[in-house]
C-alpha positions as a Markdown table, in Angstrom:
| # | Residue | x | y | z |
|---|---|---|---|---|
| 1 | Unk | 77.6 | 81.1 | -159.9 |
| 2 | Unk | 79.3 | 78.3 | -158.5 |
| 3 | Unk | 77.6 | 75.6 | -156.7 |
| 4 | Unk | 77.5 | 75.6 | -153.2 |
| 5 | Unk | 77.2 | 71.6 | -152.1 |
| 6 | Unk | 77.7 | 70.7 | -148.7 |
| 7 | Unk | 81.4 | 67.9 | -148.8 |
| 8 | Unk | 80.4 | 65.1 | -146.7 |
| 9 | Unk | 83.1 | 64.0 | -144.7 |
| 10 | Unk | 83.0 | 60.2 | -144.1 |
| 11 | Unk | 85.6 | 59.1 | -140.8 |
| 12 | Unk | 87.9 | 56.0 | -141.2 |
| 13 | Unk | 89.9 | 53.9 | -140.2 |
| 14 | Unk | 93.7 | 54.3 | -140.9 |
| 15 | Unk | 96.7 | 52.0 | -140.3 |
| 16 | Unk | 99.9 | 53.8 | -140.4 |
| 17 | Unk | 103.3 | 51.8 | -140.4 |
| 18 | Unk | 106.4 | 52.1 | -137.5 |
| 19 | Unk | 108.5 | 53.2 | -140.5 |
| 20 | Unk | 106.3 | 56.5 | -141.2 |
| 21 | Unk | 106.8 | 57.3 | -137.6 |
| 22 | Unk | 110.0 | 56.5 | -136.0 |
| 23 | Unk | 113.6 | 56.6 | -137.5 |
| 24 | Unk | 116.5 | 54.5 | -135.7 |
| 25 | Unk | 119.6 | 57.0 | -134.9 |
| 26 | Unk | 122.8 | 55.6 | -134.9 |
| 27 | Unk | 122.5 | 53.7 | -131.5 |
| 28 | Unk | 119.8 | 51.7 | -132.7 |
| 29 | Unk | 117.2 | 53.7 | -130.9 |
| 30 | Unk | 114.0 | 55.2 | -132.6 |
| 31 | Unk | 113.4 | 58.3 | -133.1 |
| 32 | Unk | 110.5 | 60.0 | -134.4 |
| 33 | Unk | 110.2 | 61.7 | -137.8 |
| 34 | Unk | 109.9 | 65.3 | -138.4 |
| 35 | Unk | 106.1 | 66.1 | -138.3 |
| 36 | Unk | 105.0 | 62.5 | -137.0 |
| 37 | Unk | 103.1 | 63.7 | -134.3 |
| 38 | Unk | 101.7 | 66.8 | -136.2 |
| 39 | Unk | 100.3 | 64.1 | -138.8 |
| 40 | Unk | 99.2 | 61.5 | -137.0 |
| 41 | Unk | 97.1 | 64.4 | -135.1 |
| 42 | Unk | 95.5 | 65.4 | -138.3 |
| 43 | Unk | 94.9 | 61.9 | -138.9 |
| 44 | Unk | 93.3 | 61.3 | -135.8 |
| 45 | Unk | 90.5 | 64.1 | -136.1 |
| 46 | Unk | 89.7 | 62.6 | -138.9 |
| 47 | Unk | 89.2 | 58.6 | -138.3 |
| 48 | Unk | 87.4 | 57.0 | -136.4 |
| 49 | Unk | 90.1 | 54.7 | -135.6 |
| 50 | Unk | 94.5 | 55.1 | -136.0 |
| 51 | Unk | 96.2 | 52.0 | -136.1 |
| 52 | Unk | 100.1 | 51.5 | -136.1 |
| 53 | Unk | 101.8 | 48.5 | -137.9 |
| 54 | Unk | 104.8 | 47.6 | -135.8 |
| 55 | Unk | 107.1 | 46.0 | -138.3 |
| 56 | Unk | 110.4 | 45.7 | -136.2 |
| 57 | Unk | 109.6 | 46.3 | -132.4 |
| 58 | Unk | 107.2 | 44.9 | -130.0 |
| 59 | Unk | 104.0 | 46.2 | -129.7 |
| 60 | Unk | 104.8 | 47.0 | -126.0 |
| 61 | Unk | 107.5 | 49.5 | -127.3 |
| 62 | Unk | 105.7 | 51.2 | -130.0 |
| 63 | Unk | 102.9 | 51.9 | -127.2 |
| 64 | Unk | 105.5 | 53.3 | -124.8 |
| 65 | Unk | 107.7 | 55.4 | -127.8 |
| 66 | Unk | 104.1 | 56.7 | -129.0 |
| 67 | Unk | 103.2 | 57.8 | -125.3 |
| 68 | Unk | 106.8 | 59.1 | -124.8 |
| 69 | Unk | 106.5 | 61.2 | -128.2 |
| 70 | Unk | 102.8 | 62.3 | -127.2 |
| 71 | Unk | 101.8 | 60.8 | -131.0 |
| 72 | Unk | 98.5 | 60.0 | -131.0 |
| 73 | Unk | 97.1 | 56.2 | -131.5 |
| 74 | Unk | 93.8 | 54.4 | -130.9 |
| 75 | Unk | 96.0 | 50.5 | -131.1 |
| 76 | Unk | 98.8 | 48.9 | -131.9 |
| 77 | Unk | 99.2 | 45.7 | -133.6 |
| 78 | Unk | 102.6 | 44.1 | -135.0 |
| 79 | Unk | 102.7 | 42.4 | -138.3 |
């Protein structure tokens, strides 16, 4: 009979990066990724906290893009 243990599941932090989010279209503007919202949803029931790494863009921006694209975030910090 298999062992029925209780999985204990332990929140973190994550830090996800601009580049997993948004794409640039040929105009230069970003555009998110297919399923970037859907994963950074997952991601958020399951952290305590979900940071985004601006690499390219102010961190103004990214805050406006990830409230434009309803993507979820807890803060955004640029590199």
């Amino acid at each position: 009979m298999a062992d029925k243990k209780e999985k204990k599941i332990v929140k973190k932090a994550y830090a996800v990066m601009q580049d997993a989010l948004f794409d640039k279209d040929g105009t230069g503007a970003y555009k998110p990724r297919e399923m970037a919202k859907e994963g950074m949803t997952t991601l958020k029931k399951h952290s305590t906290k979900l940071i985004v790494v601006c690499t390219s863009s102010s961190t103004e921006d990214m805050e406006e893009l990830l409230k434009k694209n309803e993507i979820p975030y807890d803060k955004v910090i640029k590199l």
